[in-house]
MARGUVEX-578674 format. One record per atom (N, C-alpha, C): z, y, x; atom name; residue number from 0; residue in one letter. Coordinates in steps of 0.02 Angstrom, whole numbers, plus 50000, padded with zeros to 5 digits. Atoms other than C-alpha are relative to their C-alpha. Example, Ala and Ser with C-alpha at 12.3 -4.5 7.8 and 13.67 -1.06 7.14 Angstrom:
BEGIN
      w      v      u  atome  num  residu
  50000  49941  50045      N    0       a
  50390  49775  50615     CA    0       a
  50000  50060  50045      C    0       a
  49997  49941  49958      N    1       s
  50357  49947  50684     CA    1       s
  50037  50055  49961      C    1       s
This chain:
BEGIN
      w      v      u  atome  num  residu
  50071  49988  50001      N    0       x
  55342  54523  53987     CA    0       x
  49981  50026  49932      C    0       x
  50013  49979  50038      N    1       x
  55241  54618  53872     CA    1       x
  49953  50013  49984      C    1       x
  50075  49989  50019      N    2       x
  55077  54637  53777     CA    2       x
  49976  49928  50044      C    2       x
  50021  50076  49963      N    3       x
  54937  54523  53873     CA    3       x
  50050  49957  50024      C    3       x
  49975  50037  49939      N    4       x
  55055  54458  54008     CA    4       x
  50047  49948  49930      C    4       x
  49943  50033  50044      N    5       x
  55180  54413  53844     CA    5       x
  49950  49925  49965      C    5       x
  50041  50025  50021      N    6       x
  55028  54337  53755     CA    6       x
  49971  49925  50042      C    6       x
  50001  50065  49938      N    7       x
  54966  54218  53936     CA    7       x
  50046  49981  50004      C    7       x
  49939  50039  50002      N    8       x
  55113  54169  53946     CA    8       x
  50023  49949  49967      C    8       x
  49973  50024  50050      N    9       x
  55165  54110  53801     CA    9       x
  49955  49947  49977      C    9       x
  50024  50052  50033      N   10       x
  55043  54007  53750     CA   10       x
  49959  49939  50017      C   10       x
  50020  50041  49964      N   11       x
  54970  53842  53817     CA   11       x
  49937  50012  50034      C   11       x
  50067  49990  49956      N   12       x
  54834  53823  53959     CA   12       x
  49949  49981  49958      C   12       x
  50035  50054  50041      N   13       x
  54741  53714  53834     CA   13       x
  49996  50047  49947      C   13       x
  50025  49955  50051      N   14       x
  54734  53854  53698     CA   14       x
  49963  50071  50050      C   14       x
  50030  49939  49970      N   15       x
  54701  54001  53817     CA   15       x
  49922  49976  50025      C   15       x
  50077  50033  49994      N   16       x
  54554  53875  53900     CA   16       x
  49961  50006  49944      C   16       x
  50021  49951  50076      N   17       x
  54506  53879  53720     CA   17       x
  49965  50059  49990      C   17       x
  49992  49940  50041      N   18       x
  54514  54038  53678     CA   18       x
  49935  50048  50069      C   18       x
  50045  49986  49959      N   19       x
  54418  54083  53847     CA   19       x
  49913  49988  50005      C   19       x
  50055  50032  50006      N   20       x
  54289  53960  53816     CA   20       x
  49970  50044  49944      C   20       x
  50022  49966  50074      N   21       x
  54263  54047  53636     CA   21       x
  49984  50080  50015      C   21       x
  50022  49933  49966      N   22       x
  54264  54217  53729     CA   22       x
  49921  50000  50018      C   22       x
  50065  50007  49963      N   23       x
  54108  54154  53844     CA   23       x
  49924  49992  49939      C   23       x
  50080  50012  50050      N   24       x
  53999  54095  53691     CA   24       x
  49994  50074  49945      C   24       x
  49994  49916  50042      N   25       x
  54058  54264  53589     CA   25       x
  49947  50058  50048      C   25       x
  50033  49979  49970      N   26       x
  53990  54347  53723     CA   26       x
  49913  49991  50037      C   26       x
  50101  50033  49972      N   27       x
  53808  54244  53780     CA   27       x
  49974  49994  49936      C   27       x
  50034  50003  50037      N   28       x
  53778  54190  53631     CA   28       x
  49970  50027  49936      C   28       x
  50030  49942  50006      N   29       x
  53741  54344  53544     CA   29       x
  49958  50037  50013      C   29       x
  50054  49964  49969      N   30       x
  53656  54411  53677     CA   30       x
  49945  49984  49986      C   30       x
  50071  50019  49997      N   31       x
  53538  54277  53686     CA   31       x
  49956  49980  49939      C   31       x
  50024  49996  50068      N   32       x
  53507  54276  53500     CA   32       x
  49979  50055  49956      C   32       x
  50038  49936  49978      N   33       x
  53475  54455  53507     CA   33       x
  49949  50008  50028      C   33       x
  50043  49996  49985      N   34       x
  53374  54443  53630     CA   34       x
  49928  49969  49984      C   34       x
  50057  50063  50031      N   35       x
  53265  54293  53547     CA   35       x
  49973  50062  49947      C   35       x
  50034  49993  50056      N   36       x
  53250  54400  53382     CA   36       x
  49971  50067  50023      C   36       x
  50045  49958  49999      N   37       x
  53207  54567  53449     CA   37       x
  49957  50013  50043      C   37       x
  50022  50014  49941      N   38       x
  53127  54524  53617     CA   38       x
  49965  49965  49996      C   38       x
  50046  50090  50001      N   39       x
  53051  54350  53570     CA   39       x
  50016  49961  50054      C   39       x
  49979  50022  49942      N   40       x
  53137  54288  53732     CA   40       x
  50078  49988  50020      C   40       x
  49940  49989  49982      N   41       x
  53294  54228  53796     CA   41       x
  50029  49999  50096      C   41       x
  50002  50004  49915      N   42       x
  53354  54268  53968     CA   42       x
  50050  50018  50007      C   42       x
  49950  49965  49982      N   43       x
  53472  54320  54094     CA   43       x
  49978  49973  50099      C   43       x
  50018  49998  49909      N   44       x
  53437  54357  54293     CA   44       x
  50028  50007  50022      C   44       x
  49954  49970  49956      N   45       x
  53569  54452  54349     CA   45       x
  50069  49944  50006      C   45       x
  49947  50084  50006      N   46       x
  53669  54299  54437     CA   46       x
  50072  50045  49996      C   46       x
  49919  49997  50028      N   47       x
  53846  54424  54420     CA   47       x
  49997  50004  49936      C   47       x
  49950  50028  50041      N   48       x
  53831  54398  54264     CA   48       x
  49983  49956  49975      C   48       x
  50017  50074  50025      N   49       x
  53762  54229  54232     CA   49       x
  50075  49971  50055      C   49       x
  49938  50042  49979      N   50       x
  53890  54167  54355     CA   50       x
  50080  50043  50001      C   50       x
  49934  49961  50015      N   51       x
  54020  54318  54323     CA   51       x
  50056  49977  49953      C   51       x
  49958  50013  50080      N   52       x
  54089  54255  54161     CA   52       x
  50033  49945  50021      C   52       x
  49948  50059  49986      N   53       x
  54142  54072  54264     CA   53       x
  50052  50049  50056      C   53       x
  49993  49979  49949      N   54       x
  54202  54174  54402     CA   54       x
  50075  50047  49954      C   54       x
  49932  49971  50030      N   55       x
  54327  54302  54267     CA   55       x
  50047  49953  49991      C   55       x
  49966  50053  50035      N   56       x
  54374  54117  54180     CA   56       x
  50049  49985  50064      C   56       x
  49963  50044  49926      N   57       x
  54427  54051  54376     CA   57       x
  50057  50062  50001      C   57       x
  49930  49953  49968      N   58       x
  54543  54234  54411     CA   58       x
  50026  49985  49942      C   58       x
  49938  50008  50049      N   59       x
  54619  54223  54238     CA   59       x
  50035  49958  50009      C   59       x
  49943  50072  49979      N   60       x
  54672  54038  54260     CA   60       x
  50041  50028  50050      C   60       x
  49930  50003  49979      N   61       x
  54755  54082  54410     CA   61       x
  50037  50039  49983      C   61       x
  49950  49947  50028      N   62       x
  54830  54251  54334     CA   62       x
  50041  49964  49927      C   62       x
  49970  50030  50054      N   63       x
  54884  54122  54190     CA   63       x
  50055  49960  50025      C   63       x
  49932  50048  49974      N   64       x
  54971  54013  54288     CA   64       x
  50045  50034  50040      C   64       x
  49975  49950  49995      N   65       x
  55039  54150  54377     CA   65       x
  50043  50005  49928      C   65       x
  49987  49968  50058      N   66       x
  55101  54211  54224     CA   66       x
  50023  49941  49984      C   66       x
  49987  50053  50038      N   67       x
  55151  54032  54153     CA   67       x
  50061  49982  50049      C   67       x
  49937  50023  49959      N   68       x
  55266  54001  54303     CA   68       x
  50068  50043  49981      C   68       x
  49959  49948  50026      N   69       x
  55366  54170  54231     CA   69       x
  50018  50033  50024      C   69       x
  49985  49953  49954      N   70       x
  55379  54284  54378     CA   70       x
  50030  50066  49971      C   70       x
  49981  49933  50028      N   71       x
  55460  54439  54325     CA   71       x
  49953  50082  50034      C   71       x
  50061  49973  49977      N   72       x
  55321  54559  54325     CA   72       x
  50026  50095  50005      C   72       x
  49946  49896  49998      N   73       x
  55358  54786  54391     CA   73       x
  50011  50013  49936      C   73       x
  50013  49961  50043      N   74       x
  55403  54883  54272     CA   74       x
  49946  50050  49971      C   74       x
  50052  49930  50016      N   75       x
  55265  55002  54291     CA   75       x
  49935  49944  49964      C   75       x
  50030  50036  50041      N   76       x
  55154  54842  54223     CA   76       x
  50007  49998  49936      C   76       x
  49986  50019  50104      N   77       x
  55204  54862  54023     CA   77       x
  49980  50038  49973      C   77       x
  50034  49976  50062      N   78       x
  55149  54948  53879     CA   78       x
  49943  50056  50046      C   78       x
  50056  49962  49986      N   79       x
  55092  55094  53956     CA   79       x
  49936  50006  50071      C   79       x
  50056  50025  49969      N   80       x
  54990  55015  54087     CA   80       x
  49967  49962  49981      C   80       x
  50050  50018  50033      N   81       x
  54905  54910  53984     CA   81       x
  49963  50037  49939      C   81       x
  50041  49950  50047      N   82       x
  54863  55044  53862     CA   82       x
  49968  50057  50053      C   82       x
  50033  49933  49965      N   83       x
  54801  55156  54004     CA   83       x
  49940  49958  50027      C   83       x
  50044  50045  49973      N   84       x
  54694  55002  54073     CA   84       x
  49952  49966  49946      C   84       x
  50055  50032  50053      N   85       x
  54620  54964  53890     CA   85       x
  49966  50086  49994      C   85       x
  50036  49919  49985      N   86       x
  54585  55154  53897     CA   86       x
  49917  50009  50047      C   86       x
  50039  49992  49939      N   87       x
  54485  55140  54054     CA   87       x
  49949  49949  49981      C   87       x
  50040  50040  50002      N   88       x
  54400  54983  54008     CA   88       x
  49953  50032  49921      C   88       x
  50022  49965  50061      N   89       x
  54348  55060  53839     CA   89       x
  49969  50056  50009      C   89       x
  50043  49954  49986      N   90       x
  54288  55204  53929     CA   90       x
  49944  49983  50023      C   90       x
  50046  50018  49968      N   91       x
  54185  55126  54043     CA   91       x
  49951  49950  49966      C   91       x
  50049  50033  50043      N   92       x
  54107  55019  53899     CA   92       x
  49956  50070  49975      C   92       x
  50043  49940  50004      N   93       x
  54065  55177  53812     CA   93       x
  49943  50056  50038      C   93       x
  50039  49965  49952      N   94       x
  54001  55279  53965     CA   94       x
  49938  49943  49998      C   94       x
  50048  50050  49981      N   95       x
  53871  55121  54009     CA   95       x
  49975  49992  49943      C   95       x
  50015  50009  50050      N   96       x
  53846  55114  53839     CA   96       x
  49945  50083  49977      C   96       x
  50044  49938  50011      N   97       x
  53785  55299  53846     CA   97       x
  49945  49997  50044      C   97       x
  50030  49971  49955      N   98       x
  53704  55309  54004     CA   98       x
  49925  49947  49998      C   98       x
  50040  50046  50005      N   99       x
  53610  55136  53958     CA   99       x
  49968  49990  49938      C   99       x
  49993  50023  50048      N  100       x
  53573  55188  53786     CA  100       x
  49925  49978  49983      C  100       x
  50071  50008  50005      N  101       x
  53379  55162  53804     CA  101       x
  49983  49930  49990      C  101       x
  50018  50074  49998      N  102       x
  53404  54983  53819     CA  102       x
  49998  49964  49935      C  102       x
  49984  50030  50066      N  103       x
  53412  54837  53704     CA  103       x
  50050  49985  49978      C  103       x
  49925  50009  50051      N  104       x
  53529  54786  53550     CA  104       x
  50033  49934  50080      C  104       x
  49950  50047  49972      N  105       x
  53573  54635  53664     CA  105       x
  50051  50039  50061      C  105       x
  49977  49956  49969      N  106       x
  53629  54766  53808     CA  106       x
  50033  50031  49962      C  106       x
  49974  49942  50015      N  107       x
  53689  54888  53697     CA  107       x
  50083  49946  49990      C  107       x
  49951  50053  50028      N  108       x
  53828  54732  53617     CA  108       x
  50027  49996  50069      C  108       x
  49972  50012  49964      N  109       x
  53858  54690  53794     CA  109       x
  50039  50053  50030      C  109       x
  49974  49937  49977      N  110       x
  53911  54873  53854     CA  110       x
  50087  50008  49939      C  110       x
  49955  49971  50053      N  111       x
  54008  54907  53694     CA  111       x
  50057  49947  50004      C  111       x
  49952  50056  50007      N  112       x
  54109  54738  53664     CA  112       x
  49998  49946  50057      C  112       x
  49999  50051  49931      N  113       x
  54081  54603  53806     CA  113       x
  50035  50045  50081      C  113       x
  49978  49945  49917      N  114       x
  54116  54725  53988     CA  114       x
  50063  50037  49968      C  114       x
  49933  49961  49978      N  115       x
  54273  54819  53914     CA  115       x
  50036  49940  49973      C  115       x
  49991  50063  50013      N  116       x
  54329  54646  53851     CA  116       x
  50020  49986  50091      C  116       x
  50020  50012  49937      N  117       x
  54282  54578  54050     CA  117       x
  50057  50055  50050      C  117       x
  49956  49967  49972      N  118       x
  54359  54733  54115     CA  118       x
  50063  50014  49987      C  118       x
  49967  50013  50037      N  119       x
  54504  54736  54035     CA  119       x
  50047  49953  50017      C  119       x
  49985  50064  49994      N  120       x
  54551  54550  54073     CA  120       x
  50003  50020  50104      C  120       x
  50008  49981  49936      N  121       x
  54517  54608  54262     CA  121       x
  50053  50055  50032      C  121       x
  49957  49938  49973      N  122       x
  54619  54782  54259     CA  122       x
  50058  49975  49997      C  122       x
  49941  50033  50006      N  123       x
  54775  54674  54205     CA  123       x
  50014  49921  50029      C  123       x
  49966  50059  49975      N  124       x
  54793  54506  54270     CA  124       x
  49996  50015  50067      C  124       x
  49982  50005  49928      N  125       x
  54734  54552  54458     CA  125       x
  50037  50018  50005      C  125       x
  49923  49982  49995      N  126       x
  54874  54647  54476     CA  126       x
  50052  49979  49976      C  126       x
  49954  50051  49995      N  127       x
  54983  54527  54398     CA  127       x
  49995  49935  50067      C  127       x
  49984  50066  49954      N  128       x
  54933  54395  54510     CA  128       x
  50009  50060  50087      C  128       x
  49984  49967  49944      N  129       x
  54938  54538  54674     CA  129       x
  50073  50025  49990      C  129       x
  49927  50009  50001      N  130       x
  55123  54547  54615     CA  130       x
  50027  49950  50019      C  130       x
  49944  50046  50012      N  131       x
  55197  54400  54594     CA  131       x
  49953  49923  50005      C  131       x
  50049  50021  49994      N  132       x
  55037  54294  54639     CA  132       x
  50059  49929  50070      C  132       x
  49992  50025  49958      N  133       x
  55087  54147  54772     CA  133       x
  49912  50022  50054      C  133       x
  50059  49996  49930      N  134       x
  54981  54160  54941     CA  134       x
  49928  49983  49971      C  134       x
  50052  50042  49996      N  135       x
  54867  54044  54895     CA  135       x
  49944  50030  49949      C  135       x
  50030  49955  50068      N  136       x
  54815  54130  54719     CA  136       x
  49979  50071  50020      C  136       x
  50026  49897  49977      N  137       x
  54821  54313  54793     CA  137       x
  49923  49983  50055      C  137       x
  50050  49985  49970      N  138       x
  54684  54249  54909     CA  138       x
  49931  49938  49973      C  138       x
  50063  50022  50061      N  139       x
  54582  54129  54788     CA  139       x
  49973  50054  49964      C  139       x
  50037  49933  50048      N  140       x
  54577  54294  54694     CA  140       x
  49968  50028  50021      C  140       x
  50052  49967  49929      N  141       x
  54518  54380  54845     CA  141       x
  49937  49970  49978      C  141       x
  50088  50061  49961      N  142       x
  54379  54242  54868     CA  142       x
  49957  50035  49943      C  142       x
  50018  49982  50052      N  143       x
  54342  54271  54694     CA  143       x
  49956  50050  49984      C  143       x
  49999  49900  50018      N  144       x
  54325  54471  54667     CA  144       x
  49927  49998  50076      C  144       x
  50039  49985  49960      N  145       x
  54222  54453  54833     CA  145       x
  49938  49959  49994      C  145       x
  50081  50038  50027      N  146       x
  54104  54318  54781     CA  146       x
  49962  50034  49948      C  146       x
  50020  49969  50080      N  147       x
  54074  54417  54617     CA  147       x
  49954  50077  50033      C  147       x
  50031  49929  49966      N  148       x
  54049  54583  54742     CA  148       x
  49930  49986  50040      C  148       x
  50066  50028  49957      N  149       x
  53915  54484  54852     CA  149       x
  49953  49995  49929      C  149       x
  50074  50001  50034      N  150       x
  53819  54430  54688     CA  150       x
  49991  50049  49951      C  150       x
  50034  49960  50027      N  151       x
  53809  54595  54614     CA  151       x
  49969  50043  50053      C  151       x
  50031  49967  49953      N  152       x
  53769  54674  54772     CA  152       x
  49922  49954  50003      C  152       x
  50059  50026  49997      N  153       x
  53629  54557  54777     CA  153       x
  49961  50017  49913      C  153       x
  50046  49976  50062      N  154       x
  53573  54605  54584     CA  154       x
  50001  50075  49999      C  154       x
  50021  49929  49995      N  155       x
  53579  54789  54632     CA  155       x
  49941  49989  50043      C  155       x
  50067  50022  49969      N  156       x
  53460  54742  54783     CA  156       x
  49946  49965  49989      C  156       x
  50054  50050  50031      N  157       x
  53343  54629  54694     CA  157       x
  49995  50053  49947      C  157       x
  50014  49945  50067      N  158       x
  53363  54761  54534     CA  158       x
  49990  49943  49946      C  158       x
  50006  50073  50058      N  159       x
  53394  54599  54430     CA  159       x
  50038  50053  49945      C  159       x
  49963  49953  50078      N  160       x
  53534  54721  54324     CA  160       x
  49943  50015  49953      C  160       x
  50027  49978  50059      N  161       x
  53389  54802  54247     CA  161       x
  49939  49941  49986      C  161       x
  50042  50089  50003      N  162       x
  53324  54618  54181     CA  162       x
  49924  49996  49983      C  162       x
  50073  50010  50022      N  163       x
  53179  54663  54064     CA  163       x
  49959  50029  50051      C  163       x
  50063  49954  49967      N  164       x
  53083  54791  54192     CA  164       x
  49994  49935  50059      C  164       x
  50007  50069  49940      N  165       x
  53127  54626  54345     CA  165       x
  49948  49940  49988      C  165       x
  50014  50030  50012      N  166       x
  53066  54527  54244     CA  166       x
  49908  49984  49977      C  166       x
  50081  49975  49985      N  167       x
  52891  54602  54199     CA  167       x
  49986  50012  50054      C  167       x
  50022  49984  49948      N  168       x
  52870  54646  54371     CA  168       x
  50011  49941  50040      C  168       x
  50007  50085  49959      N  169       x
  52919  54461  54451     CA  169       x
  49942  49976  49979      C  169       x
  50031  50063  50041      N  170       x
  52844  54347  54313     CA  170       x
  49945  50016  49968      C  170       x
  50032  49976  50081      N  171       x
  52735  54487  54205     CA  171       x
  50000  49952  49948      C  171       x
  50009  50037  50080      N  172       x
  52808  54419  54066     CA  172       x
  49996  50087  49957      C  172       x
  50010  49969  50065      N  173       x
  52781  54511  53891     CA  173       x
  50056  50009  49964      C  173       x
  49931  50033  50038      N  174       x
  52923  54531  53780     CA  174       x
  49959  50043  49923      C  174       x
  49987  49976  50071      N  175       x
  52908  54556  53563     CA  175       x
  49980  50070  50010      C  175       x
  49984  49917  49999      N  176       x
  52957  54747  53560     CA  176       x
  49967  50009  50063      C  176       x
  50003  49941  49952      N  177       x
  52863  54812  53723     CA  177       x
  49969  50058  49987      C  177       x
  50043  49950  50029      N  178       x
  52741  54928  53615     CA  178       x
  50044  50040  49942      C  178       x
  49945  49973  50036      N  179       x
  52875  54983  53511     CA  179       x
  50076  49992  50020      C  179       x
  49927  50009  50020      N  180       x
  53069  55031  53508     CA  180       x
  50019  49953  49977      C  180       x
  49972  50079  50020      N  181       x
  53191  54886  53499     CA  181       x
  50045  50023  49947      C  181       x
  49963  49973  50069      N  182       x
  53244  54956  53317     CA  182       x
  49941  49962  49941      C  182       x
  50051  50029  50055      N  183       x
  53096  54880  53242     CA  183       x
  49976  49938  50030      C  183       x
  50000  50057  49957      N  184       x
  53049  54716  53256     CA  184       x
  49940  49972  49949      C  184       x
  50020  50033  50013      N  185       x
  52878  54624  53217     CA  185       x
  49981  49931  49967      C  185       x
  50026  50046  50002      N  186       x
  52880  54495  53111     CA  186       x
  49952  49957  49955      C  186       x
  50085  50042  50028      N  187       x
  52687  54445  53062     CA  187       x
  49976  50016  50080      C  187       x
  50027  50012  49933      N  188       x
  52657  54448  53241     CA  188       x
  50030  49947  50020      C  188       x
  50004  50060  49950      N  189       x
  52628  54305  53353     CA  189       x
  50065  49993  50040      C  189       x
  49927  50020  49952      N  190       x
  52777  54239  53423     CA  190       x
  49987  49928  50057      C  190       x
């Protein structure tokens, strides 16, 4: 094994849990400290990814233990499929990162570093565990990938993804920055 797969492997469930856990707050708690200072608000609607982030933690575990049992994983899985799959995930941060660049710093952080992170962790272990996966794991993963597909299909249909405009239009809430660009930020105004 090599690269990630060498990395899960190798090192205890109890550090990777860790190291996962430390992922999840790297990733929220940024956002929502972003969002506090230039927004005045902290939030999050869109349930794939309020509940996405337990939902990556659940496929990794089993692609860890997968991976911890020591299956001998294709060949076509090593270097240069994980460098073609940090490629892809790195693109698709950047693209979302372009196409979304109107949004806020907390969005912009999540496009750039959190989702090719997410994707990334996704383009390489499912396909370790749809290798060398036991039954039971190849279709927990299933469950998984398809629970995750139901609740973004439901935040495309609700239009929760785009949080702040959902969110004035559910709750009319207000946010900090709505009279100005989220590059400048108010503060001798009312918070």
């Amino acid at each position: 094994m090599c690269g990630i797969y060498s990395v899960l492997s190798t090192f205890s469930i109890l550090d990777i849990v860790a190291a996962l856990f430390v992922f999840m707050l790297v990733s929220a708690v940024p956002i929502q400290l972003m969002r506090n200072y230039f927004e005045g608000s902290q939030y999050q609607v869109a349930w794939s990814a309020d509940w996405g982030g337990t939902i990556l933690i659940l496929v990794s575990m089993i692609g860890i233990g997968t991976l911890q049992r020591g299956p001998i994983l294709p060949p076509w899985m090593g270097y240069p499929f994980q460098l073609a799959m940090l490629v892809i995930s790195l693109w698709i941060g950047l693209t979302w990162l372009k196409e979304d660049w109107n949004t806020q710093w907390a969005d912009r952080y999540h496009h750039l570093v959190v989702a090719p992170i997410q994707f990334f962790l996704i383009l390489t272990i499912v396909p370790a565990i749809l290798a060398r996966g036991t039954g039971a794991e190849i279709i927990a993963t299933l469950g998984f990938l398809a629970l995750f597909a139901v609740l973004l299909g439901f935040d495309l249909k609700d239009g929760r993804l785009a949080q702040r405009p959902w969110l004035k239009k559910r709750w009319g809430v207000k946010f900090l920055n709505d009279d100005k660009n989220d590059f400048s930020r108010d503060d001798e105004g009312e918070r």
